[in-house]
N, C-alpha and C positions, 0 to 999 in steps of 0.2 A: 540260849544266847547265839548271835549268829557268828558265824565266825568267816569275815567276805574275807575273799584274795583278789587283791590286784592283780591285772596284766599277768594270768593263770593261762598256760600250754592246756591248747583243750586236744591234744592229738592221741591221748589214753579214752579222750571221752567220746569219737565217733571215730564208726568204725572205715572211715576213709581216712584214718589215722593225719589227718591233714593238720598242722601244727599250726593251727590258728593261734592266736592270744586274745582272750576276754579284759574288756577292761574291768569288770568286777564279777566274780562267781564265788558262789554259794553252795553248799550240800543241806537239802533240806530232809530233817531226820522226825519232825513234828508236825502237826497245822498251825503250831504257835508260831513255829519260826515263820512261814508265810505271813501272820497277822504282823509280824516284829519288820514285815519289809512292807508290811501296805502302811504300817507306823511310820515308816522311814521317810520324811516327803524328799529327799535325794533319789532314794531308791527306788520310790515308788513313782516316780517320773521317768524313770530312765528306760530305753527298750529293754524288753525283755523278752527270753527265751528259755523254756523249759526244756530239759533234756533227759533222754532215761540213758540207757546206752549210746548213743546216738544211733545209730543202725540205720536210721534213713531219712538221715542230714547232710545237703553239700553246705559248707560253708564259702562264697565266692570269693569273700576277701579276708585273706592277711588276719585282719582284727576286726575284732567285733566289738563297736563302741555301744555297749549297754551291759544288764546283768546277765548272766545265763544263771540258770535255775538249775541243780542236779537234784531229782527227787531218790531221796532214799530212806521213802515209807515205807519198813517193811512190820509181816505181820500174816498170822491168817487165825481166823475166827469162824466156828459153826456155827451159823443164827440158826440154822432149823436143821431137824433132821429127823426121817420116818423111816420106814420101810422099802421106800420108791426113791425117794431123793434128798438131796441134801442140799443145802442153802450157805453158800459160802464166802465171807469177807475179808477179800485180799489185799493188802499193803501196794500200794502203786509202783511201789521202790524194787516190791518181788522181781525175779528174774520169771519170765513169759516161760520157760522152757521145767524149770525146773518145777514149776506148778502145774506142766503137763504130765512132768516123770510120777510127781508127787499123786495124780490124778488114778492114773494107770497100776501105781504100785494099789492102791486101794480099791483096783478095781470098780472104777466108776467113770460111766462114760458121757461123753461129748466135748470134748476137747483132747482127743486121741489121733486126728486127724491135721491139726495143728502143732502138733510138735517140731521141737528144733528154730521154730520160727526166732531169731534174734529179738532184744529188745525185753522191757520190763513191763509188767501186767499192766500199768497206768497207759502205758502206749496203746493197746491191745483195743480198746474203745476209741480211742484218737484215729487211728487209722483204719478200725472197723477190721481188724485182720482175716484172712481167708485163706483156705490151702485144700488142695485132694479132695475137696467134696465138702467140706468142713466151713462153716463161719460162724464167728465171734457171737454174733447179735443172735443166734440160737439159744446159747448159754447166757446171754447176760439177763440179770434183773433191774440191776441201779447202779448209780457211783455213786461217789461224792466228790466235790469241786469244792474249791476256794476263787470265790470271785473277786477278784481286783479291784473291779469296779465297787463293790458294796465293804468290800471285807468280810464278809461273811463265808462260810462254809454253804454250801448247794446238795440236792438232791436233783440227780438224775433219772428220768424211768428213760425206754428205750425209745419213747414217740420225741421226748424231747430232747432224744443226740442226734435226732433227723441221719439216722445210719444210711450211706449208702455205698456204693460199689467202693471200695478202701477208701471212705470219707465218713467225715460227721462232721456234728458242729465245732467240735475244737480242734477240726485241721485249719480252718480259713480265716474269717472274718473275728474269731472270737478266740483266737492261737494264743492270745495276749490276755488275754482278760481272764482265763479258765486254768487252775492246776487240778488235775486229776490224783487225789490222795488216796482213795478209795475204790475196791470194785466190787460187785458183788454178782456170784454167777449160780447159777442153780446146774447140780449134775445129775446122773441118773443111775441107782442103781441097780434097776430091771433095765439096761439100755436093748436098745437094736444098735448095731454097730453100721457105720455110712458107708458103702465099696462103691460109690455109683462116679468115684471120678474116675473119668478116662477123656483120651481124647476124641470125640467124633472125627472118622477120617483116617484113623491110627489106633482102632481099639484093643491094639496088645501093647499099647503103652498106657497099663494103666496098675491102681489101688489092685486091684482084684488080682489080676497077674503077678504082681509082688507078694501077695498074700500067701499064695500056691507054692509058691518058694520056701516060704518061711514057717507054715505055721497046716496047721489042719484042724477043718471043720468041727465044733465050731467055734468062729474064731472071734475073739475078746479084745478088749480093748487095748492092750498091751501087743498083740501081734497086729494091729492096724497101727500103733503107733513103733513098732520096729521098721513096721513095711514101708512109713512114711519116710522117717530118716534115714534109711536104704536111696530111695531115691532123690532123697534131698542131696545127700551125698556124692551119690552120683552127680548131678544137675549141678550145683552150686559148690563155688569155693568158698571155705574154710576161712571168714573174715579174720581171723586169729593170725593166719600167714599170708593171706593176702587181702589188700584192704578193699574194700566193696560194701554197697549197701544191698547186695543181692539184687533183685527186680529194680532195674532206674524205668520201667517203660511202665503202664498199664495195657491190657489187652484191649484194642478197639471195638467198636459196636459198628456193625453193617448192617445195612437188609440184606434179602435174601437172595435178591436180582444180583448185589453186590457179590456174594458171595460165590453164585454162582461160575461169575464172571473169574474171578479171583481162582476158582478149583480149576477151572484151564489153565491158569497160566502158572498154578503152582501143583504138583506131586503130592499126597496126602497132608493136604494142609487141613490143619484141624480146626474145631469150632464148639464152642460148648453155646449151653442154654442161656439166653439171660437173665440173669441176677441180680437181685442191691443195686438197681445202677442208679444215678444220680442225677444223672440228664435231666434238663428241664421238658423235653420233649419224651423223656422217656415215665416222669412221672404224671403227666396227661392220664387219666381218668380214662379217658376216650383212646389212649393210646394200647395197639394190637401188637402186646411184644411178642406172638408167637411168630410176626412177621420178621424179627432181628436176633440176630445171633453174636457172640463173641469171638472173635477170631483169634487164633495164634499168632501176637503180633511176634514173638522169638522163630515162629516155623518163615515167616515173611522176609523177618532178615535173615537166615538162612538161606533163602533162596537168593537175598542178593550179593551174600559173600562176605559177610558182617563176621560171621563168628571168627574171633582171633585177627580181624583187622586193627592195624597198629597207628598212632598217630605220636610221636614224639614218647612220652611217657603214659599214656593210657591206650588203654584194646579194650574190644568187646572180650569177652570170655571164651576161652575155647572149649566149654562144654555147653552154654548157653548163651546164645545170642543175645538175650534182652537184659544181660548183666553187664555193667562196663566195673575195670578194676586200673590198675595202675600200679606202677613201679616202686612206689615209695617216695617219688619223688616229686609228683606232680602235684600244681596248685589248684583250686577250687575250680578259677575260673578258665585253666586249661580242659578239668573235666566237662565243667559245662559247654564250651566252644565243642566238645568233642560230639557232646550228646547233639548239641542243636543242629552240626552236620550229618546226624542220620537220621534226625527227624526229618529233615529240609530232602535227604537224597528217599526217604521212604516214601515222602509225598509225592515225590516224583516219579518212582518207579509206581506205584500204588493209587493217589490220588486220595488217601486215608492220612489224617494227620496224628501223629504218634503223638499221645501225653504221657506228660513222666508221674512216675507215683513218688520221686522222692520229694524229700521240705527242703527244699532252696532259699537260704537263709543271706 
């Protein structure tokens, strides 16, 4: 049975604690209740918006005139399991973190490197998530969806979430149409454990150097995921006391002429390989990505004097640049005017245009 709420305070439900009001929300705890709202032809007209935590949602106004969706599938299930690996189906509703803790106490790896990430396992494919060497689409096999459109439940393999650099198919065009209930990810229990993030430019800030602190040779997967949240710690605020969606930016794509140009005028600015990226020109056939590279767009504003700049009620972060937070008191679209002034002065100092990775709702 569903059980909607009116004109519901979503400021417990994203972590920019912005006290928006929904004019109808939902906690969905079934895939029945989904079918009970594609039943509903009021509801099933109305916009909608899925949420896990919200973790990396601006909402720009005030109220949101449609449904939001809260998924709280939860659940985990062995489909397979041998000697080598294990096969495993996780509840959308799961919290992303605790099925890393979960991962590691059992000593089993490939999502060790992902820890701490905010947000609920159904997100985890929505945004393709990635961190310290680590991404998502390594580990996954399938989900399952509820499509809107049909009312039916969906099977996902990985060619058809079209994953790419913190994207796939249910970030964009099909946000509306797709609930993620389901996720299913293979882990490894003869793993190799992943130390190969660092920053090119800066390579004693890296996995491997945290490692050396913590733990000794050789080293499992629970001391790559201590070493992770060590430095996540460090690097990012504690959304619980201050409200943030962590990363508002993604890292930019340059050539190499570009970057060159860029290491003059910046001090150990770093640069990683490229990866997942999404780009139409980047998925070219014919396209030579050994010639582009990913830049530190947080080491860029750094250099232009970003970190801890204040504007009314939001600042960037004073341990990381490419984090914006705020007082408690600030609205939606006070944080977005704030983002779009450093995208606008980044271009200008740079000639590189800054995109955001959060859902601007």
């Amino acid at each position: 049975m569903l059980k909607i709420k009116d004109n519901y305070s979503l400021k417990n439900n994203n972590s920019f604690r912005l006290d928006v009001l929904a004019e109808k929300f939902v906690v969905i705890n079934t895939t029945d209740q989904l079918f009970d709202i594609y039943q509903d032809k009021k509801l099933a007209k109305m916009r909608r918006c899925v949420i896990g935590e919200g973790s990396n949602l601006l909402f720009l106004k005030p109220f949101f005139a449609g449904l939001i969706i809260r998924v709280n599938i939860i659940g985990k299930k062995i489909i397979k399991e041998n000697d080598e690996e294990i096969i495993l189906e996780i509840g959308a509703g799961e919290k992303w973190h605790d099925l890393v803790t979960w991962s590691v106490k059992k000593d089993l790896g490939g999502i060790e490197n992902l820890a701490l990430i905010p947000g609920l396992v159904g997100a985890a494919p929505i945004q393709n998530i990635a961190a310290y060497g680590g991404n998502f689409s390594d580990v996954f096999v399938c989900l399952e969806a509820f499509d809107f459109k049909t009312g039916q439940l969906r099977i996902f393999n990985k060619k058809q979430c079209h994953f790419g650099y913190r994207d796939s198919i249910f970030k964009n065009k099909d946000k509306e149409r797709f609930v993620v209930t389901k996720v299913t990810i293979k882990l490894k229990k003869n793993y190799q454990i992943n130390t190969s993030y660092f920053m090119l430019g800066l390579s004693n800030d890296s996995l491997r150097s945290e490692l050396e602190k913590l733990a000794k040779l050789p080293y499992r997967a629970k001391d790559v995921y201590n070493a992770v949240i060590n430095i996540r710690k460090r690097k990012l605020p504690d959304v619980d006391k201050i409200p943030s969606v962590g990363s508002f930016f993604i890292n930019p794509v340059v050539d190499k002429s570009k970057l060159l140009q860029l290491k003059r005028k910046v001090k150990n600015l770093q640069y990683y390989p490229v990866d997942q990226l999404s780009y139409s020109q980047l998925n070219d056939s014919k396209f030579d990505r050994s010639k582009y590279v990913k830049i530190a767009a947080g080491r860029l504003l750094d250099e232009m004097g970003m970190r801890g700049k204040q504007k009314g009620n939001v600042s960037v972060y004073k341990n990381h640049a490419l984090v914006i937070v705020h007082n408690g008191k600030a609205t939606g679209q006070e944080i977005f005017d704030f983002s779009q002034n450093i995208i606008k002065d980044f271009f200008k100092c740079y000639r590189i245009k800054l995109q955001t990775e959060v859902d601007i709702v």
